[in-house]
C-alpha positions as CSV (number, residue, x, y, z in Angstrom):
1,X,-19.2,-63.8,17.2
2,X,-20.8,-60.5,15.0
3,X,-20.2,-60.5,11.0
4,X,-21.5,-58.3,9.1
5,X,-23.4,-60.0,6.2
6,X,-23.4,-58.2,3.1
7,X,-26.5,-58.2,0.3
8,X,-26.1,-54.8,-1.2
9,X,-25.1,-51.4,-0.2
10,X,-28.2,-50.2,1.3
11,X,-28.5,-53.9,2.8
12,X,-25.8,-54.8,5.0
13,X,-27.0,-56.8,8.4
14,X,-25.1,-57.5,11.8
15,X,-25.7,-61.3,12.4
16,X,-24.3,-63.5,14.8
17,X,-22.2,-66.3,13.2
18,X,-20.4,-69.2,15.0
19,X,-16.3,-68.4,15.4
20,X,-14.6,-70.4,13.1
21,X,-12.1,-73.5,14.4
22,X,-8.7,-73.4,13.5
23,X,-7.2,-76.8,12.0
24,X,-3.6,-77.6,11.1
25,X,-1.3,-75.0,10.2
26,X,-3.7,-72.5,10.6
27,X,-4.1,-69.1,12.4
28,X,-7.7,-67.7,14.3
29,X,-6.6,-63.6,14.5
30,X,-9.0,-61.4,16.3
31,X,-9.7,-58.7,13.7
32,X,-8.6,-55.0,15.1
33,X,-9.6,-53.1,11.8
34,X,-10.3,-53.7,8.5
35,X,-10.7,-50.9,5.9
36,X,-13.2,-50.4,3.2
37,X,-11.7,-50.8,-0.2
38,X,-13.6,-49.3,-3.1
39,X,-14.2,-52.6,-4.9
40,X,-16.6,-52.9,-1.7
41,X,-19.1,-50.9,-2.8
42,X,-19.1,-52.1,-6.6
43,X,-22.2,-53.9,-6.4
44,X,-22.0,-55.2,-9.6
45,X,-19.3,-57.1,-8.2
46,X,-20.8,-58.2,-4.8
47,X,-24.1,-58.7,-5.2
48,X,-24.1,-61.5,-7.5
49,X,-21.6,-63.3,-4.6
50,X,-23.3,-62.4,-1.6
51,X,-25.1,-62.8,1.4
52,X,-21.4,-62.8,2.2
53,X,-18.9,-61.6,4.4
54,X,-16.9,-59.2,2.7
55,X,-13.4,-57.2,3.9
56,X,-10.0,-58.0,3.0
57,X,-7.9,-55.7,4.6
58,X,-7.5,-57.1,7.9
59,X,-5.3,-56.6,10.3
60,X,-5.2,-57.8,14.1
61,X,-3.9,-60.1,16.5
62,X,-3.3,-64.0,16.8
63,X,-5.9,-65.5,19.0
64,X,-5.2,-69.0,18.5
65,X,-2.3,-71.2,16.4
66,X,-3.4,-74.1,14.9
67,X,-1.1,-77.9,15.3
68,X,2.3,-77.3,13.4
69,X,2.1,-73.7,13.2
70,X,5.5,-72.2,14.8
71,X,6.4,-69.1,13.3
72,X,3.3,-67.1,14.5
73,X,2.4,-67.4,18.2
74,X,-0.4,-66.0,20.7
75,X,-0.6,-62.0,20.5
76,X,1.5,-61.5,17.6
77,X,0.2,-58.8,15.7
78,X,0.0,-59.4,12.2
79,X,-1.5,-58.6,8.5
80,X,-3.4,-61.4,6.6
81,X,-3.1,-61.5,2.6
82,X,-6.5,-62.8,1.2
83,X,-5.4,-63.9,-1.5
84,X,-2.0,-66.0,-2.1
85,X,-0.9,-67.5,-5.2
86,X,0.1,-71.2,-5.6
87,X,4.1,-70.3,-6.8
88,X,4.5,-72.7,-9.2
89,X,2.3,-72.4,-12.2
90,X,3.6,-71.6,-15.6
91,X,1.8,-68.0,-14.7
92,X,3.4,-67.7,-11.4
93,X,7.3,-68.6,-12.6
94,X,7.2,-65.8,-15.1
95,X,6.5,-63.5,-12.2
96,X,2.0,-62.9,-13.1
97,X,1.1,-64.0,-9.7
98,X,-1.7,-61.9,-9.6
99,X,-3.0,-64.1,-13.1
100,X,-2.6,-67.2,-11.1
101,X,-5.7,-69.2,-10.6
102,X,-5.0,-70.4,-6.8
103,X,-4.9,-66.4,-6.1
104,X,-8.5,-65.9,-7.2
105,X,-9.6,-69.3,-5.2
106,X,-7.9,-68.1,-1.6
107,X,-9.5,-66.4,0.9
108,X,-9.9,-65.6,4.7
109,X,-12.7,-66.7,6.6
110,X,-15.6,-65.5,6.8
111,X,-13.8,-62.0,6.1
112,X,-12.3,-59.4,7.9
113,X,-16.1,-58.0,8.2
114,X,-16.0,-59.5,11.0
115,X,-14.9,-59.9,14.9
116,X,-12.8,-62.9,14.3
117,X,-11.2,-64.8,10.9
118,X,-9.6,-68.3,10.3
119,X,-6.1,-68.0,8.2
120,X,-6.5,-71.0,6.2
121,X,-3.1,-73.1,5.9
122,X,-2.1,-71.6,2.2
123,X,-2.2,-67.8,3.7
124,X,-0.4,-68.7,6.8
125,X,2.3,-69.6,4.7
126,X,2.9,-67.2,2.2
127,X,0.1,-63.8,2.8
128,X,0.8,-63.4,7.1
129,X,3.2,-60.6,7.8
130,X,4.0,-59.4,11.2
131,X,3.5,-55.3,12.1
132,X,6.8,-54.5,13.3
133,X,6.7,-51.9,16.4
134,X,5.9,-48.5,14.8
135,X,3.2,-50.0,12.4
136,X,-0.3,-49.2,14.1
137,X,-3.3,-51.0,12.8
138,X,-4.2,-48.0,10.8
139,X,-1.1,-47.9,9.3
140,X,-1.8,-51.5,8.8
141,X,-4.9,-51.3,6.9
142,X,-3.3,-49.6,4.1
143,X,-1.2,-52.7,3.1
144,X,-3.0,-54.4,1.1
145,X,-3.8,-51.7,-1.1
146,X,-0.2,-50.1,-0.8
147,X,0.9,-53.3,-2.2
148,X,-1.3,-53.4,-5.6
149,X,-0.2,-49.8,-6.0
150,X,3.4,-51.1,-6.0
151,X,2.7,-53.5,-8.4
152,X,0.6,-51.1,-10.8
153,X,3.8,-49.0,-10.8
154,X,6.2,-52.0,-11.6
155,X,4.2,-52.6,-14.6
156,X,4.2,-49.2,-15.7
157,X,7.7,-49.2,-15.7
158,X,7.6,-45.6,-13.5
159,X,11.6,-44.2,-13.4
160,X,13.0,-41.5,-11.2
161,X,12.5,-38.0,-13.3
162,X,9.3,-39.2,-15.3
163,X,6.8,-36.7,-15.1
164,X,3.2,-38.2,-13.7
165,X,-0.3,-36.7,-13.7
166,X,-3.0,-39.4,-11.5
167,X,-6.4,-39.0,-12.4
168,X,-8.6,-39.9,-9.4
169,X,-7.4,-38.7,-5.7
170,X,-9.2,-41.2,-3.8
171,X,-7.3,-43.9,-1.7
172,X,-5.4,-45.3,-4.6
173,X,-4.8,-42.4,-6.4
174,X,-2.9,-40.5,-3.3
175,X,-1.0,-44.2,-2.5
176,X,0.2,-43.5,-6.2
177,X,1.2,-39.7,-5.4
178,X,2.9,-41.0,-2.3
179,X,4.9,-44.0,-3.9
180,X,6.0,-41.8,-7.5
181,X,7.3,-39.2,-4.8
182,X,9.5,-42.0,-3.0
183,X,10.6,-43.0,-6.9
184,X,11.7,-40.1,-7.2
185,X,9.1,-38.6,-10.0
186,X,8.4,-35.5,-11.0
187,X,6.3,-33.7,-11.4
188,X,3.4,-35.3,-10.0
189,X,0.3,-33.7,-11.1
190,X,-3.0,-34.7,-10.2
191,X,-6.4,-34.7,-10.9
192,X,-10.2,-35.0,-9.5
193,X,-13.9,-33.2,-9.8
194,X,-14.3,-33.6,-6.1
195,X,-12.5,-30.4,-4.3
196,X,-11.9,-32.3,-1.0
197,X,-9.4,-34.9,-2.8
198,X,-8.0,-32.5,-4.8
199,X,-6.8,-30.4,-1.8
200,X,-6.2,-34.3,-0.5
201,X,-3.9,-35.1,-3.4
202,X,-1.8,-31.7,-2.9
203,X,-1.4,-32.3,0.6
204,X,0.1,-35.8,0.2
205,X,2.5,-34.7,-2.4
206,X,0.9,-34.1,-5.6
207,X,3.2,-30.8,-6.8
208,X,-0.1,-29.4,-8.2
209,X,-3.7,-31.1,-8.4
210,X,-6.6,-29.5,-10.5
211,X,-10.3,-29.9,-11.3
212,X,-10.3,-33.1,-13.6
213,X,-13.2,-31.3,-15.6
214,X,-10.8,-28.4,-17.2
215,X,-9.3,-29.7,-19.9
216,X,-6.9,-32.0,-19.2
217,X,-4.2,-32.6,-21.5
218,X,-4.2,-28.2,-21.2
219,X,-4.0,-28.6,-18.1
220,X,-1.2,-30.5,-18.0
221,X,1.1,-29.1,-20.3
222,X,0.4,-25.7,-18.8
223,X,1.9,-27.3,-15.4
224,X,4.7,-29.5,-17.4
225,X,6.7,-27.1,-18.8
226,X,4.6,-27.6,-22.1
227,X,4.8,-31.4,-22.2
228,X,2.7,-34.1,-21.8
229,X,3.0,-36.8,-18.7
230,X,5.5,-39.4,-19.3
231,X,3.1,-41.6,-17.2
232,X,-0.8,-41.5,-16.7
233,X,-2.0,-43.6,-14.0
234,X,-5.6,-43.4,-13.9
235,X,-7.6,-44.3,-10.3
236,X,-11.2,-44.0,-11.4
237,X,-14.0,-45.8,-12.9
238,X,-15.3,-42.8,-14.8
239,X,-15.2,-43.3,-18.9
240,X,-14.6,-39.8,-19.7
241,X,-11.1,-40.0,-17.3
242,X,-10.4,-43.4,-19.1
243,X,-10.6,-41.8,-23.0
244,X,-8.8,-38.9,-21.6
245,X,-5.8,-40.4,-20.1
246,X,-3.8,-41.0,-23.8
247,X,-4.5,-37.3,-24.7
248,X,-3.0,-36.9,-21.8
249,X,0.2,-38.9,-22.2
250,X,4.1,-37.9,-24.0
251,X,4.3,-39.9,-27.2
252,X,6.4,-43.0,-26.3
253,X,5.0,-42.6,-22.9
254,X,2.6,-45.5,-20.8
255,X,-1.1,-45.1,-19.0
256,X,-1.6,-47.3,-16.6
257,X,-5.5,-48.6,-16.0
258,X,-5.9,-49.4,-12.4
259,X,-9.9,-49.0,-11.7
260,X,-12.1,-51.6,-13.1
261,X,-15.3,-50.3,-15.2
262,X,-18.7,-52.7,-14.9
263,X,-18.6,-55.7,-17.0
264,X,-19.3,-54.8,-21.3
265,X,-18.3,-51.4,-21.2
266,X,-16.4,-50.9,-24.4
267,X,-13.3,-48.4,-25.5
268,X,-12.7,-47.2,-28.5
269,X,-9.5,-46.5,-30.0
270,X,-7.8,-44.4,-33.2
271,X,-5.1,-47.1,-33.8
272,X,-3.4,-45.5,-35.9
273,X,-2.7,-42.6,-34.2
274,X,-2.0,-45.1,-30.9
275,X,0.6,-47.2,-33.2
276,X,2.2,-43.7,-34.7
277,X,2.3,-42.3,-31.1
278,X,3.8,-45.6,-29.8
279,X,2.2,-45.3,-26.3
280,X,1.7,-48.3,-24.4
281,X,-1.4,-49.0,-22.3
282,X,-1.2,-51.5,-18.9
283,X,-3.6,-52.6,-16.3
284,X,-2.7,-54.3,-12.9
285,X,-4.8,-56.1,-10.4
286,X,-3.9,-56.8,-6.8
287,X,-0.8,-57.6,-5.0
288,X,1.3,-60.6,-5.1
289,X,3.3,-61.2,-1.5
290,X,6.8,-59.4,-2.5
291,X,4.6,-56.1,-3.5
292,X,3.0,-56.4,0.1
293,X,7.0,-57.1,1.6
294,X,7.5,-54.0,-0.3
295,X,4.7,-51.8,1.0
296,X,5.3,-52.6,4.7
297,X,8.5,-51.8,4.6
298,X,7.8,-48.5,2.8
299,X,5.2,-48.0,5.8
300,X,7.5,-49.2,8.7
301,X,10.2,-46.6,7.4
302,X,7.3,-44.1,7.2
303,X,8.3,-43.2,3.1
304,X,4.2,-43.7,2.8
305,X,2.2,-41.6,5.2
306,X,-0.6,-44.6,5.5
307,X,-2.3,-43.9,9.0
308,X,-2.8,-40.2,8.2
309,X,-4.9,-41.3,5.0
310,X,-7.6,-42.7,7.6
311,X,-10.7,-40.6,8.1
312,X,-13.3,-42.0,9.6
313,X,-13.3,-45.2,12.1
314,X,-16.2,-46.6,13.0
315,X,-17.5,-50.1,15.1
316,X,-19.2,-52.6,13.2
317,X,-22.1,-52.0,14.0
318,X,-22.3,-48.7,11.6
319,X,-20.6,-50.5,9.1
320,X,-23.9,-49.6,6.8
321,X,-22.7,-46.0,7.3
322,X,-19.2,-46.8,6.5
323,X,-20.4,-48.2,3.0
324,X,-22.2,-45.1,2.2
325,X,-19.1,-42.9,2.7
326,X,-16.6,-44.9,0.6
327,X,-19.9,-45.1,-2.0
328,X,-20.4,-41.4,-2.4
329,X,-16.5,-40.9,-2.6
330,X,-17.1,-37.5,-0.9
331,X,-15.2,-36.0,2.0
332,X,-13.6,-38.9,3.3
333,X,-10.7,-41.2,2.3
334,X,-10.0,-44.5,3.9
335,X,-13.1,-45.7,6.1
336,X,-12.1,-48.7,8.6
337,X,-14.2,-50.9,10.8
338,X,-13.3,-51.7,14.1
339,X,-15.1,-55.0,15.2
340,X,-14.7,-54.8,18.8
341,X,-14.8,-50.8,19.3
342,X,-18.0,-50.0,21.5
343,X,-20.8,-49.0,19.2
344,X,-23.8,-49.8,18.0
């Protein structure tokens, strides 16, 4: 079968790699699209891992069911979870599955980079998840990532009527626009210094989006009736966005960090003015099973407008291109690869 093995951004090679065999209680699924998160193209990231086959938001159909395997059967169409946590750590029973140390060790194989994967026993189990009828594999592709979003927003604690401004309208940030508007939030305000995403972010349900580079916290009380945002959810790498957010938040209010920076960067903070202020500051990383529950049942009711949010699909074969799209973050949102669409 064709993979497409991964060295760097400008480096990405279609090899031919044998298909993997399915053992007990697991699942072979014939990859139909997998989308290109951002943590993709952080090569700081992938490059010290790879050659490898990355993708993790595959979805598809069962090509094979391994011995003892009975819920899932031939031609089922389903999404796979990567990455599945063990349940019953001390981490896991007070609810920080995504902490849990089996979640970071779990994995498809080789990755959905790929024509076909093997659902090791673990994920079969806990991370598979049927696409009810209605749920097309586009739609599908924006699980995963729907799923962290819900979690980000479960630790920020976001409540109908709480005024929100996102900072970054790339994938994540209009999956955070989409799910405060089902919360019931509002305002929503959001935020970008790339024009296409802000025009993105306004037609997905921001009330009013605006150039991230004109004064923010202005910005924002000028659109807030004066105030502040209760919440701050911030979407982007970028430090000047990251020491921006808590000028931008109420006192009492939360900002929630949900993009990574490269390793050592460093934040400084006034802590007195944080502990006078009392603001509280959160991060979240990816999506324990429930979340993903959660955000395909937000997608099969359609309350999150998933499918829409792809713009370019592409075989595997131009997967290179694909990379470069989600890398220079310009006019596109989600990118997906389709392993067995004709292409080069």
């Amino acid at each position: 079968m064709r993979a497409a093995l991964y060295y760097n951004n400008r480096d990405i090679r279609i090899v031919e790699v044998p298909r993997p065999s399915v053992g007990t209680g697991e699942l072979l699924m014939r990859v139909e699209a997998c989308g290109i998160c951002g943590s993709d193209v952080m090569e700081w990231y992938r490059v010290p891992k790879a050659p490898r086959v990355l993708g993790h938001e595959a979805v598809g159909v069962v090509e094979e069911v391994g011995e003892g395997v009975e819920v899932y059967g031939m031609g089922d169409r389903i999404f796979v979870s990567h990455h599945v946590p063990c349940n019953t750590c001390r981490r896991c029973l007070r609810g920080d599955y995504t902490t849990c140390e089996m979640l970071h060790r779990t994995n498809i194989d080789p990755g959905g980079f790929a024509e076909y994967v093997r659902v090791p026993s673990i994920n079969v189990d806990r991370g598979v998840f049927t696409l009810p009828e209605g749920v097309s594999f586009l739609d599908g592709v924006l699980i995963e990532p729907l799923g962290c979003v819900v979690r980000g927003q479960g630790r920020l604690g976001l409540e109908p009527g709480d005024s929100v401004l996102v900072i970054g309208s790339g994938v994540a940030g209009i999956l955070h626009i989409q799910l405060a508007r089902v919360r019931g939030a509002g305002p929503i305000l959001a935020a970008d210094i790339n024009e296409y995403r802000i025009r993105a972010a306004e037609r997905f349900g921001a009330d009013e989006a605006f150039d991230a580079g004109g004064g923010l916290p202005e910005q924002v009380r000028e659109a807030n009736d004066g105030r502040l945002a209760d919440r701050v959810i911030v979407c982007t790498a970028a430090m000047e966005a990251i020491k921006t957010a808590a000028r931008c938040v109420e006192d009492g209010g939360r900002v929630l960090y949900f993009a990574p920076t490269p390793p050592g960067v460093r934040l400084s903070l006034d802590f007195n003015d944080f502990w006078m202020r009392q603001l509280t500051l959160t991060s979240s990383y990816a999506a324990a099973p429930a979340d993903l529950q959660v955000a395909l049942e937000l997608i099969r009711r359609g309350r999150i407008r998933a499918g829409e949010m792809v713009t370019h699909r592409l075989p595997l074969g131009e997967i290179a291109e694909g990379f470069r799209l989600v890398e220079r973050a310009g006019e596109s949102l989600k990118v997906v690869i389709e392993p067995h669409q004709q292409g080069s």
